[in-house]
C-alpha positions in Angstrom: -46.9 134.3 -20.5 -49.7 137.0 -20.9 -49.7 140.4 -22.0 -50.8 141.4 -19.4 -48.2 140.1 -17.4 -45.4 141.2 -19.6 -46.7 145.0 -20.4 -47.0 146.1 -17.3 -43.1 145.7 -16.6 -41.9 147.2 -20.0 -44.1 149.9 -19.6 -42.9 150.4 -16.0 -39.1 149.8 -17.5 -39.4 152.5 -20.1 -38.8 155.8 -17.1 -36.1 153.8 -16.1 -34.5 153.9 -19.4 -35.3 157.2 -19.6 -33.2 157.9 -16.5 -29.9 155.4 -18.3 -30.0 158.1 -20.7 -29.8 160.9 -18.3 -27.0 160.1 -16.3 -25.5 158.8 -19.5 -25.5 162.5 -20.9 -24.5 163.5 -17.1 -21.0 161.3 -17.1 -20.5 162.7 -20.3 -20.5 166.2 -19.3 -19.2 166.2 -16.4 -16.9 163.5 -16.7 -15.0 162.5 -19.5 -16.5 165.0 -22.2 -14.6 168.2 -20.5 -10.9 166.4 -21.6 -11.8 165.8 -25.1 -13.1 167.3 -28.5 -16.7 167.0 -29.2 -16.4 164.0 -31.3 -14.7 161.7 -29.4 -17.1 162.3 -26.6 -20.0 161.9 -28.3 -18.7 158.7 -29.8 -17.7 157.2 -26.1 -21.4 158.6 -25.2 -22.9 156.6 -28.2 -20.9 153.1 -27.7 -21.4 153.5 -23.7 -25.4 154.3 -24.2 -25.5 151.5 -25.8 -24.0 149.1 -23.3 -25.8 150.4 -20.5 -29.3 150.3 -22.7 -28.0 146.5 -23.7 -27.2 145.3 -20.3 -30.7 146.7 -18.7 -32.7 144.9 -21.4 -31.1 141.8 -21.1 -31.8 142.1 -17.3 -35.4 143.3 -18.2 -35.3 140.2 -20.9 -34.1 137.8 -17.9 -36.3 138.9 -15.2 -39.6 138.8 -17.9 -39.5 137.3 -21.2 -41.8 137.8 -24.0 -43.9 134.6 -25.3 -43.0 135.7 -28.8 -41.2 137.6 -31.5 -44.3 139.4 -32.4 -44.9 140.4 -28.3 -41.7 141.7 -28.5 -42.2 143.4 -31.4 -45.0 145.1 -29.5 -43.1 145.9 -26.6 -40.5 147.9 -28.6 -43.0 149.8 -30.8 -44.5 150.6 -27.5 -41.2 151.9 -26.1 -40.7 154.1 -29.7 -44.5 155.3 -29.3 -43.4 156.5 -25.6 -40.1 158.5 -27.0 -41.6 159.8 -29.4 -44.6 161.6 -27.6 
């Protein structure tokens, strides 16, 4: 498969992650995070941002595979180039 089949997608993926994140921070606060100490919420947040980030990229991963480790190695340094501007 092309890159320029495969980018495209990723790149449209990463808002959407960006979103999982969001509402991720949202259920925290005003759902389970009210009814506990700091710590334990931020650990639920942690273990369930991690899920719901895990679960979309195998979705992502099953809808449009990279050709190879080093494509995918692409796509995630892409994805840390786009959080970190």
């Amino acid at each position: 498969m092309s890159q320029k089949r495969v980018f495209p997608v990723y790149l449209a993926a990463w808002p959407l992650m960006a979103v999982i994140g969001i509402l991720n921070g949202m259920l925290r606060t005003y759902g389970y995070g009210p009814s506990m100490n700091e710590l334990a919420a931020h650990q639920i947040s942690t273990v369930l941002g991690v899920v719901f980030f895990g679960l979309f990229i195998w979705f992502l991963t099953g809808y449009r595979k990279t050709s190879s480790s080093g494509q995918a190695l692409s796509v995630g340094l892409m994805w840390l180039g786009l959080t970190l501007c």
